[in-house]
C-alpha positions as CSV (number, residue, x, y, z in Angstrom):
1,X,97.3,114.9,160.8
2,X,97.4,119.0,160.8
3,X,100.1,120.1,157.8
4,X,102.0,122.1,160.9
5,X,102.3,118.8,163.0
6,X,103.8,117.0,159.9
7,X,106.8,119.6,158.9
8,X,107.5,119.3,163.0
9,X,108.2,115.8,162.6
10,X,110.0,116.1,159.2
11,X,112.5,118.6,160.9
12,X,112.7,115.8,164.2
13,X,113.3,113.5,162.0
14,X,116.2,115.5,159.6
15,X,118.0,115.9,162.9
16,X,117.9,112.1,163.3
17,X,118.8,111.6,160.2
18,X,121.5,113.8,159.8
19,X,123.5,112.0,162.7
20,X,122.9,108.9,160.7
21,X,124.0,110.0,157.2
22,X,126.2,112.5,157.4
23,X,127.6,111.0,160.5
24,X,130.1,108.9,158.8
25,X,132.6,109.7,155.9
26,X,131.1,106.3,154.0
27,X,128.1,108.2,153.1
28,X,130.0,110.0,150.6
29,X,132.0,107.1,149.7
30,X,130.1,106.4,146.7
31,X,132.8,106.6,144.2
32,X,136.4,105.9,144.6
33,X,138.5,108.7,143.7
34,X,142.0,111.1,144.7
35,X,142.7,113.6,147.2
36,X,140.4,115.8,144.8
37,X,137.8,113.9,144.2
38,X,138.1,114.1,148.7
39,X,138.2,117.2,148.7
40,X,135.0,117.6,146.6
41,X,133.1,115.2,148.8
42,X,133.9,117.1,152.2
43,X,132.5,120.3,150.4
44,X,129.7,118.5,149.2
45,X,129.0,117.2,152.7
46,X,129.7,120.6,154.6
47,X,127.0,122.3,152.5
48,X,124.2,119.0,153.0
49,X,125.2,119.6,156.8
50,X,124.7,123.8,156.6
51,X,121.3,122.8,154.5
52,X,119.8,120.3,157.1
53,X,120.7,123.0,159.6
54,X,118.4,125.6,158.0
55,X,115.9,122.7,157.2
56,X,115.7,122.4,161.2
57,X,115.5,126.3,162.0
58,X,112.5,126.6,159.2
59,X,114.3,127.9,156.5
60,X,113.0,125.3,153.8
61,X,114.0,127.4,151.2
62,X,117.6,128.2,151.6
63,X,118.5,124.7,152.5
64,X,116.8,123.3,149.1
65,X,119.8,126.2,147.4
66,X,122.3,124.5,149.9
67,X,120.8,120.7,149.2
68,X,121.2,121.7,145.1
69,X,124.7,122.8,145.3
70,X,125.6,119.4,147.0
71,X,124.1,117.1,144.8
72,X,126.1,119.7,142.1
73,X,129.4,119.1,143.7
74,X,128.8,115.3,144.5
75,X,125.6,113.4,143.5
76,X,124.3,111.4,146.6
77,X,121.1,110.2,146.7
78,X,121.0,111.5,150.3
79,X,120.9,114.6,148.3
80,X,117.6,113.5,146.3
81,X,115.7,112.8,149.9
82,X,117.1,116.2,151.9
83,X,115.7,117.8,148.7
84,X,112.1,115.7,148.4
85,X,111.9,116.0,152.6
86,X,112.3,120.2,151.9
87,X,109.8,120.2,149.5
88,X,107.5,118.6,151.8
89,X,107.8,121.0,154.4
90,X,106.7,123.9,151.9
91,X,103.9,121.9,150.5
92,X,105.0,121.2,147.0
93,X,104.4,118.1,147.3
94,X,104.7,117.2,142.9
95,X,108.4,118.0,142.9
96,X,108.8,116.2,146.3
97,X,107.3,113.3,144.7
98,X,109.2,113.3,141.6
99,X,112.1,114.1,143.7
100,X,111.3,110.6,145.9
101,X,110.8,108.7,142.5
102,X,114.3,109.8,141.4
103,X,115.7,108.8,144.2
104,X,113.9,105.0,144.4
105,X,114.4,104.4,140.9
106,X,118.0,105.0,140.9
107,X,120.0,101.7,140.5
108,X,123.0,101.7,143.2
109,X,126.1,99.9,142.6
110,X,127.4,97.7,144.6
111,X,130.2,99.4,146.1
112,X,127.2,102.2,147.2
113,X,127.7,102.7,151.6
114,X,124.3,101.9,153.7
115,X,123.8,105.0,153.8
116,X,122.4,105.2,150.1
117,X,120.4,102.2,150.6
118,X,118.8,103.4,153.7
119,X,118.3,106.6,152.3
120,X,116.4,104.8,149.1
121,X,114.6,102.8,151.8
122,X,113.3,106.0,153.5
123,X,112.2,107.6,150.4
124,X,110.0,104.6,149.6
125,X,108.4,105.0,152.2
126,X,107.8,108.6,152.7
127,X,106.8,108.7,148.4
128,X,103.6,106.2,149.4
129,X,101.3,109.0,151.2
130,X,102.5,111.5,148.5
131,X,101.6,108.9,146.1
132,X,98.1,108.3,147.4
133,X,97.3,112.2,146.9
134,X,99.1,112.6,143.5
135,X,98.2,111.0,140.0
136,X,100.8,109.6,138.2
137,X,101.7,109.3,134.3
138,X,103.3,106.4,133.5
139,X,105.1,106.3,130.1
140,X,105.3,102.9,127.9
141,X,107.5,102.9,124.8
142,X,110.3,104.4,123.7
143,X,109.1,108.3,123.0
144,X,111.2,110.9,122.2
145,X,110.7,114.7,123.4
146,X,108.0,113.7,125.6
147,X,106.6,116.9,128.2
148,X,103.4,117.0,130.2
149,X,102.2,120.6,130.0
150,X,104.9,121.8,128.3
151,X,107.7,120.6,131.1
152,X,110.0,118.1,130.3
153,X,109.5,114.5,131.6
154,X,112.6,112.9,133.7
155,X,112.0,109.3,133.7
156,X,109.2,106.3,132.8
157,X,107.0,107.4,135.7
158,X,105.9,111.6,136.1
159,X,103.6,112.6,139.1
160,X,101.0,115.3,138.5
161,X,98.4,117.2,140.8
162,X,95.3,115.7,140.1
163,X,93.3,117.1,137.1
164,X,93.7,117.0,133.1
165,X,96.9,117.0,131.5
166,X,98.2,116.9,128.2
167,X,100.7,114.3,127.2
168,X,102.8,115.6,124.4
169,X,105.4,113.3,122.2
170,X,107.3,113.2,118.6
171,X,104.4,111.7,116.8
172,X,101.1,112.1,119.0
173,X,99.6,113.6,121.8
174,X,96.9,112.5,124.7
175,X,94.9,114.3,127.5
176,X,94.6,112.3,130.3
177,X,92.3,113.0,133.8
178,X,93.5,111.7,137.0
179,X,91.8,111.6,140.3
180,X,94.1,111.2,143.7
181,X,95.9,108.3,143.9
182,X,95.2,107.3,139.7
183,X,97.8,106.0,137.2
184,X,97.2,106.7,133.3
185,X,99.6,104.7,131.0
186,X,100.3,106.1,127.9
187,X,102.3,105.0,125.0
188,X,104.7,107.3,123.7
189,X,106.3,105.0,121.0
190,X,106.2,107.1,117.8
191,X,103.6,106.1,114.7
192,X,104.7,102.6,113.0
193,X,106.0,103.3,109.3
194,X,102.7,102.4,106.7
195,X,103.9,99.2,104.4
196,X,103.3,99.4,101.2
197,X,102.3,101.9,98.4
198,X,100.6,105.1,99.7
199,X,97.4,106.1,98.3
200,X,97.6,108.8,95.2
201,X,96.2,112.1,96.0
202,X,93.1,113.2,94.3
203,X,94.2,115.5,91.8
204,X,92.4,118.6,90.5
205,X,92.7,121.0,87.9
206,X,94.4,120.2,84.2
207,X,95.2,116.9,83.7
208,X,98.8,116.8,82.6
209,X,99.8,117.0,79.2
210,X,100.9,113.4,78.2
211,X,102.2,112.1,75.3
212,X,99.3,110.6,74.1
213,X,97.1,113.2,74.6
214,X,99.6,115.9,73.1
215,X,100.1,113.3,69.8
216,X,96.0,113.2,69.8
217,X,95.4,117.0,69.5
218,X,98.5,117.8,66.8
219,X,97.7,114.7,64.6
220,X,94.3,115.4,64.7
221,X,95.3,119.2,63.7
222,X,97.3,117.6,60.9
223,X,94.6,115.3,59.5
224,X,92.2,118.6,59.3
225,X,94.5,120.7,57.8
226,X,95.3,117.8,55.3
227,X,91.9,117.9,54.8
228,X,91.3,121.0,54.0
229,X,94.4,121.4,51.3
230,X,92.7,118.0,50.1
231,X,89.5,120.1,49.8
232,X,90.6,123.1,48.0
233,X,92.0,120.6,45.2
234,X,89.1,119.0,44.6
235,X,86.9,122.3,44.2
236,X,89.7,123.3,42.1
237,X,88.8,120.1,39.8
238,X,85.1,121.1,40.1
239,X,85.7,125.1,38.8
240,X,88.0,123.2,35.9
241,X,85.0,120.8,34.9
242,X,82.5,123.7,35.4
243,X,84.5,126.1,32.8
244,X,84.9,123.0,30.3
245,X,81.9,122.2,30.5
246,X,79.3,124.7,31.8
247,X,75.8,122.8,31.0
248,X,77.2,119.4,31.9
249,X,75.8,118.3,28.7
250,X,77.3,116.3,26.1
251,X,80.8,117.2,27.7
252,X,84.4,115.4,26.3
253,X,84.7,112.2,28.0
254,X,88.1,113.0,29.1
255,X,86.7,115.5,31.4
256,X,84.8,111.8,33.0
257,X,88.4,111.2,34.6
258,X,88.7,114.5,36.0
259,X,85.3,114.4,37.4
260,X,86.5,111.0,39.3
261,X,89.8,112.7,40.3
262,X,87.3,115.9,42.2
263,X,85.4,112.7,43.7
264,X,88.5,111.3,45.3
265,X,89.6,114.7,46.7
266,X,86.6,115.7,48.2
267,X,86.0,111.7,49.8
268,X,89.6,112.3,51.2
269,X,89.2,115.8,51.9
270,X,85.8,114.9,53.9
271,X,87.1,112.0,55.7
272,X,90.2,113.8,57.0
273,X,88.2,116.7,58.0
274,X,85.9,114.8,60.4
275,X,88.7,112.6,61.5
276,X,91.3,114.8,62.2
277,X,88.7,117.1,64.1
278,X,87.5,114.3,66.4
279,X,91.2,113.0,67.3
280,X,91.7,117.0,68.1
281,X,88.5,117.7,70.2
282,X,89.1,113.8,72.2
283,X,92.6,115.1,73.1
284,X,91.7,118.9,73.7
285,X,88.4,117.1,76.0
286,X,91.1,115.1,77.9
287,X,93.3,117.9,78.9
288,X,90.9,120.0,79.9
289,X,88.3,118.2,82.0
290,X,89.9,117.2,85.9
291,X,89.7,113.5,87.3
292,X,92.1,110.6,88.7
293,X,94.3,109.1,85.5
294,X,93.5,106.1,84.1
295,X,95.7,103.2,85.7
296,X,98.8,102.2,83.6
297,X,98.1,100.5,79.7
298,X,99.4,97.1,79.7
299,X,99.8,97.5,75.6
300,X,103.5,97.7,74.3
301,X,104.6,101.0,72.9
302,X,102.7,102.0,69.7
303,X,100.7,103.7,67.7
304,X,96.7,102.5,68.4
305,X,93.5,103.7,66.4
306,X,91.0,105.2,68.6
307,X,87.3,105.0,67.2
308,X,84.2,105.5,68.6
309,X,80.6,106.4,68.8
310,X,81.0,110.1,66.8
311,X,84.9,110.3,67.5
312,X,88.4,108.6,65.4
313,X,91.9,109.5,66.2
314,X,95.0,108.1,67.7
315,X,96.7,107.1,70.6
316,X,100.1,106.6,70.8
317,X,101.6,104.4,74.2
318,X,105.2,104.5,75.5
């Protein structure tokens, strides 16, 4: 049917209408209430009346401001389909759907005149040929901040024009792509919480400067400076057995026990040297070179020997 024979009928059928909803003070009668909450509802239903007026004479545009400052004064869900059927006649036929949805998904109570439940009725039936050229997004979970391109969404079900759209929500988003007449579900609810211990991330650079590694480098600096001291001593002995005894022939045999003591020193001195050096260089090594850390020791706090191919020092656990 031509668009121009349709809003025809839509304004016949206002006029109709009208006489049947706004007829009768029960329309309003939605809520019980004083001479002000009275008052309120006559305004709200002089200004529906003045709206379905203009809807008639073609004006689709001032009766939707008339139809809004209604439903301001007085919610009515008579309101909701004057609004949807206004929409209509100007072709935006998204916000009348959404509009109809509103209105049909609105639970009455039971004190709620005929006039609601008929208008309900009518809007059920006037959403279905909207819905057929619409696509519709129909939320599942409980999401929070949800919009489709960037506008808010009003309720579990949101009709679109028929195309791509993005679904945004606190935790996710989704692009969906509707034809005429197509539903896309999408959960909303936000991410599950991860059980359990989250992965490390990969580290890079120095590793830090633990314990262990900081007692490695200084006792290793200790044991070669110990060495050294140990060192000097025993070439001391040497220059003292040297002067006593230049061509280390037929030399007094008490100089025999200072010979041994140059012996020790220089063992000591040796021994300290290369492992003082190693237990510096393993700890200065494990500062400096990047990579994941070891997973925890299971030994008790202590002090442990570390000895290797080329390498000695210490390592001390807390």
């Amino acid at each position: 049917m031509p668009s121009c024979d349709y809003s025809v009928l839509v304004r016949l059928a206002f006029a109709a209408l009208a006489v049947v909803l706004l007829g009768s003070p029960a329309a309003f009668a939605q809520q019980p209430g004083g001479d002000a909450g009275s008052t309120v509802r006559d305004e709200a239903r002089s200004l529906a009346k003045e709206g379905l007026a203009k809807l008639d004479a073609g004006d689709a545009k001032s009766a939707i401001v008339l139809f809004e400052q209604a439903e301001a004064k007085f919610h009515a869900p008579t309101h909701l389909l004057y609004l949807a059927q206004a929409h209509v006649s100007l072709g935006e036929k998204v916000l009348a759907a959404r509009l109809y949805q509103r209105l049909v998904s609105e639970v009455l109570p039971n004190y709620a005149p005929d006039a609601f439940r008929e208008a309900q009725s009518i809007g059920k039936t006037e959403l279905a040929p909207l819905a057929a050229q619409l696509g519709r997004i129909r939320l599942a979970g409980a999401g929070k901040d949800v919009t489709v391109d960037g506008e808010v969404v009003e309720g579990a079900e949101w009709y679109v024009a028929p195309g791509a759209h993005d679904v945004r929500f606190a935790g996710g988003a989704r692009r969906v792509e509707l034809l005429p007449g197509a539903e896309a579900v999408v959960d909303v609810s936000p991410p599950a919480p991860q059980d359990g211990p989250q992965p490390p991330a990969a580290s890079s650079g120095l590793r830090p400067l633990t314990i262990g590694r900081i007692v490695s480098m200084s006792v290793g600096g200790a044991a070669a400076i110990a060495g050294g001291v140990l060192g000097a001593l025993s070439l001391m002995k040497v220059d003292e057995i040297a002067d006593r005894c230049p061509t280390k022939r037929g030399c007094d045999p008490a100089d025999e026990a200072l010979a041994d003591e140059a012996r020790t020193l220089g063992n000591a001195s040796t021994g300290l040297l290369v492992a003082g050096g190693a237990a510096f260089v393993t700890g200065l090594v494990l500062v400096l070179i990047p990579g994941d850390e070891p997973p925890p020791s299971t030994r008790t706090t202590g002090v442990y020997p570390l000895v290797g191919p080329g390498f000695a020092g210490v390592d001390v656990v807390f």
